[in-house]
C-alpha positions as CSV (number, residue, x, y, z in Angstrom):
1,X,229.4,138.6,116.1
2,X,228.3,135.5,114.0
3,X,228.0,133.4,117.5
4,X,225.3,136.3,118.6
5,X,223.7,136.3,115.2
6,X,222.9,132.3,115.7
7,X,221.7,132.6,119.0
8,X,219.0,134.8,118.3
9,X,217.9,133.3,115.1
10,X,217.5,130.1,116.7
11,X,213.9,129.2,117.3
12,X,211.5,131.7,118.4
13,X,210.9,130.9,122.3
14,X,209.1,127.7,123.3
15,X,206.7,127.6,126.5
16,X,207.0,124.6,128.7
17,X,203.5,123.6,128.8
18,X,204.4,120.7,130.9
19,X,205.0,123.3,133.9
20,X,201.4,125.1,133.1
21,X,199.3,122.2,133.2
22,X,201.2,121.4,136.6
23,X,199.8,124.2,137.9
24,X,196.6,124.1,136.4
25,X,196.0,120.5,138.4
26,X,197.4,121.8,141.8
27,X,195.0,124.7,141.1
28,X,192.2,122.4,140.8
29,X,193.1,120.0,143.1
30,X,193.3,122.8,145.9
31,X,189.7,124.4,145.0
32,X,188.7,120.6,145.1
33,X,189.7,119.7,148.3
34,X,188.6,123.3,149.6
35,X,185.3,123.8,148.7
36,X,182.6,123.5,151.5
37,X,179.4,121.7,149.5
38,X,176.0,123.9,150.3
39,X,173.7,122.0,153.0
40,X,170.1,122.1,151.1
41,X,168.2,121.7,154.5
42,X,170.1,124.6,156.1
43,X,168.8,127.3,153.6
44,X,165.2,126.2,153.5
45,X,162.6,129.3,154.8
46,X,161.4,127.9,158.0
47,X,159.0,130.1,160.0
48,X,160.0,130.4,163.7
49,X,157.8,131.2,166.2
50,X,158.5,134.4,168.1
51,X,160.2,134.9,171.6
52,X,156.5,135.5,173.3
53,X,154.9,132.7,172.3
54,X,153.4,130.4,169.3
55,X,149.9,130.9,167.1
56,X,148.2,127.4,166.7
57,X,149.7,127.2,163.0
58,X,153.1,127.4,164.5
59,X,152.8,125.0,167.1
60,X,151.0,122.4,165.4
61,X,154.3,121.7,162.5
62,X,158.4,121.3,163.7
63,X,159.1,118.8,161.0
64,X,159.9,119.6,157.3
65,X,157.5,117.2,155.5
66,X,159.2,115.9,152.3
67,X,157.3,114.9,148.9
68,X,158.6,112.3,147.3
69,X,158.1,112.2,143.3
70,X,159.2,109.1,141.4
71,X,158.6,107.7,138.1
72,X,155.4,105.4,139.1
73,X,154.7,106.3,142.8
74,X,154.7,109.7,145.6
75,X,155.7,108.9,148.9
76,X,155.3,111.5,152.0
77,X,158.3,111.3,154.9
78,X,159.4,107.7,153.1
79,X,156.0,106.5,153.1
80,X,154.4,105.4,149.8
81,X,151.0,106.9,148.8
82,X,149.0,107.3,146.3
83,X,147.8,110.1,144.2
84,X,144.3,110.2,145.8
85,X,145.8,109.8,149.7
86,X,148.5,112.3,148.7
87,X,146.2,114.7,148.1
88,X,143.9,113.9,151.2
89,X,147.2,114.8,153.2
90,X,147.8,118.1,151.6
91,X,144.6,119.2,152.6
92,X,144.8,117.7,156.1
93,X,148.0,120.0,156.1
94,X,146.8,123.0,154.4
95,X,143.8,122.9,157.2
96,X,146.2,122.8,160.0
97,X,148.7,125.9,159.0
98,X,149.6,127.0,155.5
99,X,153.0,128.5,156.5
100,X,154.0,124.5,156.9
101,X,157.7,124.3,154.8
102,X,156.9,121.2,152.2
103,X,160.3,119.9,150.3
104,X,159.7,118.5,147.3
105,X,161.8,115.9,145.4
106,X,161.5,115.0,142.1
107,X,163.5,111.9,140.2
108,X,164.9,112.6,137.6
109,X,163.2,109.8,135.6
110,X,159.9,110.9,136.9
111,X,157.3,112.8,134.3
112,X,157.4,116.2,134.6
113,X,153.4,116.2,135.3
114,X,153.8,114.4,138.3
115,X,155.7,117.1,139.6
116,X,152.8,119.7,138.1
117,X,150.2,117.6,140.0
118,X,152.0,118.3,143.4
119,X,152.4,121.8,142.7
120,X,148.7,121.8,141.2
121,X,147.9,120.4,144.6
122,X,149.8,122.5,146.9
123,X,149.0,125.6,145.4
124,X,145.3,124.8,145.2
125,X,145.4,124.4,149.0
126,X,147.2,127.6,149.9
127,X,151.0,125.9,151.5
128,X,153.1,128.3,150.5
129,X,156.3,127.6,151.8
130,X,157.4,125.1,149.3
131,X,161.4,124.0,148.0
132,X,161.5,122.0,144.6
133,X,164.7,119.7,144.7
134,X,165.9,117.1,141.6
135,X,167.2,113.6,142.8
């Protein structure tokens, strides 16, 4: 009896958190290597033109046009622009279709009233179809 008694009065069991944080890393490890990253460009809302044909809006714009914001310049489709020329362009687009998809991209060093001023713009001119993305 005495050899019983000092078995169980021996310390209180002990986890092995060696074996747990093991685990823990192969956990993260396989979501890791697993995970599929989300393509921006494949969830933007793009209008398509139907089966029968296309309305003048639709035809004129295929390409996504992409706003550049950064901390002392815009630039439309890589090309650098000012303030006064982008603006010119946003109404040569909002003239040709207002459904045109516009992605805009923002540094992250940029001011925030630069982005303001392309939203300002965009909305002022009716493009509605617009996707606000941090660099």
């Amino acid at each position: 009896m005495a050899r019983k008694r000092r078995q169980l009065e021996g310390e209180a069991g002990e986890l092995n958190l060696t074996a747990m944080i093991d685990v823990a890393f192969q956990l993260l490890n396989f979501f890791v290597m697993t995970a599929h990253p989300v393509a921006v460009y494949a969830h933007l809302d793009i209008l398509r033109p139907t089966p029968g044909g296309k309305t003048l809006e639709e035809a004129q714009f295929t390409d996504l046009i992409t706003i550049m914001i950064f901390k002392d310049r815009f630039s439309i489709n890589t090309k650098q622009v000012s303030q006064v020329q982008l603006e010119q362009v946003v109404t040569q687009l909002a003239k040709l279709g207002k459904n045109q998809s516009v992605l805009i991209q923002s540094a992250s060093d940029a001011p925030h009233q630069r982005l303001i001023t392309v939203l300002n713009m965009c909305a002022k001119y009716g493009l509605k179809n617009l996707s606000v993305l941090s660099m």
